[in-house]
ROPATOR-803881 format. One record per residue (C-alpha): x, y, z; residue number from 1. Coordinates in Angstrom, 3 decimals. Layout:
REM residues N
       xx       yy       zz  nr
        X        Y        Z NUM
...
***
This chain:
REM residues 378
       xx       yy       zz  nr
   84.314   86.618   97.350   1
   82.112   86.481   94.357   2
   82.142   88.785   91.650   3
   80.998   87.078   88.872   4
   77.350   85.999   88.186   5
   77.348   83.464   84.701   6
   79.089   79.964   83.176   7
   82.533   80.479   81.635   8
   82.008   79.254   77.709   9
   83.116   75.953   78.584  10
   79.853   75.787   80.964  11
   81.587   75.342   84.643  12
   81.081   77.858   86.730  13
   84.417   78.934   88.522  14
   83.345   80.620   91.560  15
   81.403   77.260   92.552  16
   84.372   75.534   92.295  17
   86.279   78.035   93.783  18
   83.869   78.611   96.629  19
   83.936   74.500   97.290  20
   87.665   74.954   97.424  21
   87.803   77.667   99.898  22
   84.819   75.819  102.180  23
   87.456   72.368  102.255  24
   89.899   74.643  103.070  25
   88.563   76.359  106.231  26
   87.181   72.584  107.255  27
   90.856   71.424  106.992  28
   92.419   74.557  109.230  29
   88.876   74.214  111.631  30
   88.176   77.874  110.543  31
   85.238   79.712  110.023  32
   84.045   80.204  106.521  33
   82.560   83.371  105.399  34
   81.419   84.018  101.332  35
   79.873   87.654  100.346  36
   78.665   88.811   97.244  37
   80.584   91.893   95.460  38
   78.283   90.924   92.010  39
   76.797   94.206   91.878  40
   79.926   96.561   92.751  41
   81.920   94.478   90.072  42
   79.546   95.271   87.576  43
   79.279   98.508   88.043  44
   82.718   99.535   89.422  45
   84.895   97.394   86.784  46
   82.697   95.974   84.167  47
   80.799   98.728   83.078  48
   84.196  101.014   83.528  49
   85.919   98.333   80.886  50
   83.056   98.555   78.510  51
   83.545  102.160   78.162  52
   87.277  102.027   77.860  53
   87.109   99.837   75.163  54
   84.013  102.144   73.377  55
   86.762  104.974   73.979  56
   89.671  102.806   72.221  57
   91.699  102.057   75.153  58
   92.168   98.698   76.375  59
   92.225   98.459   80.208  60
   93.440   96.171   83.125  61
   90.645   94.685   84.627  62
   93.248   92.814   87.082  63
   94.478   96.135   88.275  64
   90.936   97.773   88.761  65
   89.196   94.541   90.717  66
   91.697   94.879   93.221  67
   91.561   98.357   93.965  68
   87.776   98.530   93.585  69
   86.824   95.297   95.229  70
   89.206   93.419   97.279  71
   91.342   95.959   98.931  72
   88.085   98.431   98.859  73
   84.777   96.614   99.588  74
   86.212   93.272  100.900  75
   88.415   94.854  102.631  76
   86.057   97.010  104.642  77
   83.822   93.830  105.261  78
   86.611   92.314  106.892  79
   87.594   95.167  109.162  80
   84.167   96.709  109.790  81
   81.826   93.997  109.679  82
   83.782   90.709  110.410  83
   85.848   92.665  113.269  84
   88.906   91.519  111.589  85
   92.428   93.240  112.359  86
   93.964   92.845  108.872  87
   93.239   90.836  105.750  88
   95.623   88.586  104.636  89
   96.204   87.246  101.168  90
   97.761   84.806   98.604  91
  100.009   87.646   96.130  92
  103.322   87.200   96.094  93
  104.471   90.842   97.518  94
  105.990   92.424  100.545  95
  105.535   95.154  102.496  96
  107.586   97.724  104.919  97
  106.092   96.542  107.963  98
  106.288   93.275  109.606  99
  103.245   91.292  110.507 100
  103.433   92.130  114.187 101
  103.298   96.019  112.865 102
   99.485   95.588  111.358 103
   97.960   94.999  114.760 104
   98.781   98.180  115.876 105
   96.666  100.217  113.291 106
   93.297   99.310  113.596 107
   91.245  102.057  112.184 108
   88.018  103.378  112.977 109
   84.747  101.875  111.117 110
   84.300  105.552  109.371 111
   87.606  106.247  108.441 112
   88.171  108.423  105.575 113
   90.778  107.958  103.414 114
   90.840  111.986  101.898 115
   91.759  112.912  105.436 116
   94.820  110.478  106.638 117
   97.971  111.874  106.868 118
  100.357  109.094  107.099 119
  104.008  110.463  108.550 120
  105.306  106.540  107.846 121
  103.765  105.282  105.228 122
  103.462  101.649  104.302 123
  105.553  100.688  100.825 124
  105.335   98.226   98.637 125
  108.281   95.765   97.402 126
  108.911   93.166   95.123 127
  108.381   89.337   96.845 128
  111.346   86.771   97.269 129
  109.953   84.676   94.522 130
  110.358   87.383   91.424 131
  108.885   85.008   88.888 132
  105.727   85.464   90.796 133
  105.830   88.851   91.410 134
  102.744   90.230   91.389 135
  103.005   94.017   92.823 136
  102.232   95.411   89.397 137
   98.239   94.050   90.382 138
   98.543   96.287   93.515 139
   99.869   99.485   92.248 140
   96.435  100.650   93.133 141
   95.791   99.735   95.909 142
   95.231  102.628   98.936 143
   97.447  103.116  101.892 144
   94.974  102.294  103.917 145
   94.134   99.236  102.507 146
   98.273   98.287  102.421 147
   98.539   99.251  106.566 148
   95.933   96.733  107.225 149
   97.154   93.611  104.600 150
   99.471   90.932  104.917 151
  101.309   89.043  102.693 152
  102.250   85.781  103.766 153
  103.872   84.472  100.713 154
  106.183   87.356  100.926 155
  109.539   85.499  101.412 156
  108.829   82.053   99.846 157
  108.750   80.701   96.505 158
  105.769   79.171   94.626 159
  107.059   75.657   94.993 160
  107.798   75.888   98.909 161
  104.299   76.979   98.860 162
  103.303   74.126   97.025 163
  105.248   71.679   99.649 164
  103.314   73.370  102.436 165
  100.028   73.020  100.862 166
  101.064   69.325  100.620 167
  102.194   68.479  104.083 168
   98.829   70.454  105.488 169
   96.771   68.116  102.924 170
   95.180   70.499  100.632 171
   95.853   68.202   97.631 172
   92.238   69.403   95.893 173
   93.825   72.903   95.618 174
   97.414   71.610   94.579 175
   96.012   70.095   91.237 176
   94.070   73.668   90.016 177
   95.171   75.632   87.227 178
   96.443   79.332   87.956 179
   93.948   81.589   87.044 180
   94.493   83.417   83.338 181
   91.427   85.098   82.200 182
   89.793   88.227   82.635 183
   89.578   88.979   86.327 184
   86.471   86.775   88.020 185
   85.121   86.319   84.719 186
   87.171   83.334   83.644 187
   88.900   82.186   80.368 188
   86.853   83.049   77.035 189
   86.988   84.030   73.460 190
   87.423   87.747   73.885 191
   85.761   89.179   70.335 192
   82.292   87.132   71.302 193
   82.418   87.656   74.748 194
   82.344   91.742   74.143 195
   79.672   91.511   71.430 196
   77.690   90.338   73.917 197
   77.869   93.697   75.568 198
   78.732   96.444   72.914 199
   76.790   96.734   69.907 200
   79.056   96.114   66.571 201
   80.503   98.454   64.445 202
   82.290   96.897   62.005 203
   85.187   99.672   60.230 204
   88.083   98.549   58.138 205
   91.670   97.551   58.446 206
   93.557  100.164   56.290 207
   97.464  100.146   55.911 208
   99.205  103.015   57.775 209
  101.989  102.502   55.038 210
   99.609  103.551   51.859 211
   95.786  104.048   53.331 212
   94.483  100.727   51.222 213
   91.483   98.780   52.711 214
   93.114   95.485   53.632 215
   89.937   94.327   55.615 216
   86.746   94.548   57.599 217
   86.726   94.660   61.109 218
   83.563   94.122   63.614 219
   84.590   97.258   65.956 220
   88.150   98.345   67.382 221
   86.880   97.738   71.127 222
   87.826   93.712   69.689 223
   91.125   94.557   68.817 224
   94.247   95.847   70.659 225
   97.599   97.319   69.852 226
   99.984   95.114   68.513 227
   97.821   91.970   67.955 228
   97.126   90.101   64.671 229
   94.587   91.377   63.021 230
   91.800   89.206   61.225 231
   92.301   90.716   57.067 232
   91.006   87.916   55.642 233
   92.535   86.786   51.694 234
   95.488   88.598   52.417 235
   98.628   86.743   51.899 236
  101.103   88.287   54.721 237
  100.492   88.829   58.670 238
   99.462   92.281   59.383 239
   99.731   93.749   62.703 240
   96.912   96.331   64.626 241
   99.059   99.724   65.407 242
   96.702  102.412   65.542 243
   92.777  103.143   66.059 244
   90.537  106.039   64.663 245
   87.415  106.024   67.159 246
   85.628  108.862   65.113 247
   86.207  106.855   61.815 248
   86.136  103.496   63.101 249
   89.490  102.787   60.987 250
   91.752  100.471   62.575 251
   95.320  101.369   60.765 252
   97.157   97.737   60.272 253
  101.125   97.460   59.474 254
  102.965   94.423   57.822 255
  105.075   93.569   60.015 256
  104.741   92.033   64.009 257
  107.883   94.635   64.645 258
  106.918   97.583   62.253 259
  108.099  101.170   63.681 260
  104.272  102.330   63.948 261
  104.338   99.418   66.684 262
  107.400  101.376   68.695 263
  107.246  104.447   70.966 264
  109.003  105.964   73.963 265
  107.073  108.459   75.638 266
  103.678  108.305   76.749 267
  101.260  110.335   79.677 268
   99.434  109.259   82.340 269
   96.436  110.426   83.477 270
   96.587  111.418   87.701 271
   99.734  108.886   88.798 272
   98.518  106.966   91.887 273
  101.690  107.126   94.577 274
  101.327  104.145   96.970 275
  102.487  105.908   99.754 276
  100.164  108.639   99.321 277
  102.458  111.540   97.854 278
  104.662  111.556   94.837 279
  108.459  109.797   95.377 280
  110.429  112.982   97.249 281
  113.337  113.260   94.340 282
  110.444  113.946   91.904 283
  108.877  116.736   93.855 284
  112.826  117.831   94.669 285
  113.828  117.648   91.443 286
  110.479  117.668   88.957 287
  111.760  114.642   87.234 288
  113.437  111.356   88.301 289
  115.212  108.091   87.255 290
  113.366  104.931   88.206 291
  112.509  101.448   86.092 292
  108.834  101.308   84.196 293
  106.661   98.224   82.821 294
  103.044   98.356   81.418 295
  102.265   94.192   81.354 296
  102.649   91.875   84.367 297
  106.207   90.046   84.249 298
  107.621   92.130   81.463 299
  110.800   93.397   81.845 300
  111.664   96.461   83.498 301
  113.159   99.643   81.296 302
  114.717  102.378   82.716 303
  112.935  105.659   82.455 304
  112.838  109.395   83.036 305
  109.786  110.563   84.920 306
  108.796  114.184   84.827 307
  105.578  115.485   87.579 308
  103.262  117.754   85.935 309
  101.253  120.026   87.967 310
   97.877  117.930   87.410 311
   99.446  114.815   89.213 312
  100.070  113.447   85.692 313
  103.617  112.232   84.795 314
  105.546  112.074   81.772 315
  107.099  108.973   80.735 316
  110.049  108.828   78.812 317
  111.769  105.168   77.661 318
  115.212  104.363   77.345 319
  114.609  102.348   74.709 320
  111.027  102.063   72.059 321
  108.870   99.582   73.527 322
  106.308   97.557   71.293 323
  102.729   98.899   71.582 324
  102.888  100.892   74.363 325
   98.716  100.895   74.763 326
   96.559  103.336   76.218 327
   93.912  102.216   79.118 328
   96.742  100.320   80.321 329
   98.751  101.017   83.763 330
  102.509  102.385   83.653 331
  103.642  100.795   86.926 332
  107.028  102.266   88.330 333
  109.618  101.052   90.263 334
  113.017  101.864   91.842 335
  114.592   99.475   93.051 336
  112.511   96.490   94.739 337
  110.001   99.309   95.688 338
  106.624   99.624   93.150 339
  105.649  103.076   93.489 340
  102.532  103.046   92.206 341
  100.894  103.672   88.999 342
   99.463  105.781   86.503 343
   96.520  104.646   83.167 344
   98.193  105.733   79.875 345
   95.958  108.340   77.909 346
   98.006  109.258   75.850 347
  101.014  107.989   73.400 348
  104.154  110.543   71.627 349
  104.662  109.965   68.129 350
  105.756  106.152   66.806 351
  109.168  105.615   65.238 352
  107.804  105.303   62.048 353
  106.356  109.093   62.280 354
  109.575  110.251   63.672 355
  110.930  108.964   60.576 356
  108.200  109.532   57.936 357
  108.822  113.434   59.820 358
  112.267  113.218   58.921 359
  112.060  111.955   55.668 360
  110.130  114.980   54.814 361
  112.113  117.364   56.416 362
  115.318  116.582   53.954 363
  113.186  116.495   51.009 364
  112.234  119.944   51.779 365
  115.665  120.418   52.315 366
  116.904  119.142   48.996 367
  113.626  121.113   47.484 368
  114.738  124.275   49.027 369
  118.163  123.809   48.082 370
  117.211  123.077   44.845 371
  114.835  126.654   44.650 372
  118.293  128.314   45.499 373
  120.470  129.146   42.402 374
  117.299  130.506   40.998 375
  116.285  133.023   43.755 376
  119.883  134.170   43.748 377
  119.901  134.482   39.507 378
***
């Protein structure tokens, strides 16, 4: 599958390589080899999506959106439809509810339309044996229909058996590559340059959330996420990115990497994708529900209280304040070994440091009022 069209910045071109790698592959095995071209879809159902997230102030998942746009949509229907294929199989470490045996008994028809399945057992999703590998958080997109027809074959083994069985069958060449790290198909590169090539700049400044004083210039907040260092230039201390103004083009900076501007505990989603098609039963039972929550691949999970509201939104609420919480990114939910799906965040409840600043004021009026007191009464 190739999704990507241009030279990472250290000139190689990955999907080459990667293509070369597959072709050895299938010579190795004696299968057939087959390469299509998702250039176009990629660009226009993930790239250009991205672009405007980060134009809107969000920072998004382009992991997370590639595979439910293109490999369990597009490639996925190339393989069924077109190649004749029973089921696609591939190389993330997850498990299903269904044994192998089970996706041969699915097959669905070329025109099938998702909008009208009803699914009485649906397919779920679990955590892998290997949990360092885990990778379920990258499907918690991904449609039922899509899940009923995919197999996971590294479900129950670890990355190194994995590596031992590559080595027995002779795939050395694939042994010695790096794991993939940068943006989705698009490869490893310096993010700030890389999105000036696409968004025109619009440089704002870095002012303190602690006093409002200029501490810097910035060349647009669509470089700069939550929580990251942020470039003030002659300043003598770190500061830290923990808030954006998109209509100002401010991009609030705090002094410290843990400040309480950087901590919150609740957040929304926008319409929570369930994988199994419907929200999790005790939810609907009981319009809010216990279960585990993380927002970046291998984090750990924190327990938190889910509440349905009657858009198919949820509310998120953390047992503990987790540092910058970020929307544009997925809250992925679990209970148990099951991932139930996921949800983007759009929008963020108030940071411990306005909880406190709120607080802070509320006693001083307190002490003012009390103070106004003996007067009123005289």
């Amino acid at each position: 599958m190739k999704n990507w069209d241009s030279l990472e910045e250290s000139g190689t071109c990955t999907s080459e390589r990667d293509f070369d790698d597959a072709h050895r592959v299938c010579q190795t095995l004696d299968i057939p080899f087959h390469q299509v071209s998702y250039v176009k879809e990629y660009w226009h159902e993930v790239f250009s999506y991205l672009l405007k997230e980060y134009e809107k102030g969000r920072t998004p998942n382009p992991d997370i959106l590639c595979n439910k746009h293109i490999k369990f949509n597009y490639f996925h229907k190339y393989a069924i439809n077109t190649l004749g294929a029973d089921a696609i199989a591939t190389g993330h470490y997850a498990r299903t509810s269904q044994e192998d045996e089970d996706v041969f008994h699915h097959k669905l028809t070329p025109h099938h339309n998702t909008h009208t399945t009803l699914f009485r057992n649906p397919v779920r999703l679990y955590k892998p044996a290997d949990l360092l590998k885990d990778q379920t958080f990258f499907l918690s997109q991904i449609s039922q229909d899509a899940l009923r027809q995919t197999m996971f074959p590294l479900a129950g083994l670890t990355k190194a058996f994995v590596k031992k069985i590559a080595a027995e069958a002779g795939l050395h060449h694939v042994l010695k590559k790096k794991e993939s790290m940068g943006i989705c198909f698009i490869g490893k590169r310096n993010f700030e340059k890389f999105i000036l090539e696409y968004l025109e700049p619009k440089p704002g400044n870095f002012v303190s959330i602690e006093d409002g004083t200029v501490k810097g210039k910035h060349k647009g907040w669509f470089t700069l996420t939550l929580g990251q260092r942020a470039k003030t230039g002659g300043q003598k201390n770190a500061w830290f990115v923990v808030d954006k103004d998109v209509a100002t083009g401010d991009v609030f900076v705090a002094p410290t990497t843990n400040h309480p501007a950087l901590f919150r505990d609740t957040m929304r989603t926008d319409r929570f994708h369930w994988i199994t098609g419907d929200p999790h039963p005790e939810l609907v039972r009981n319009q809010m529900m216990e279960c585990h929550f993380r927002f970046i691949h291998q984090k750990p999970l924190v327990p938190c209280t889910v509440t349905l509201n009657m858009d198919g939104s949820v509310w998120i609420s953390l047992s503990q304040p987790l540092r910058a919480l970020t929307p544009g990114q997925f809250a992925v939910l679990y209970k148990g070994d099951e991932c139930l799906g996921s949800g983007k965040i759009i929008q963020l409840g108030p940071s411990e440091y306005t909880l406190q600043q709120d607080l802070e004021r509320l006693k001083a009026a307190a002490q003012h009022g009390e103070q106004q007191s003996p007067d009123a009464a005289s």
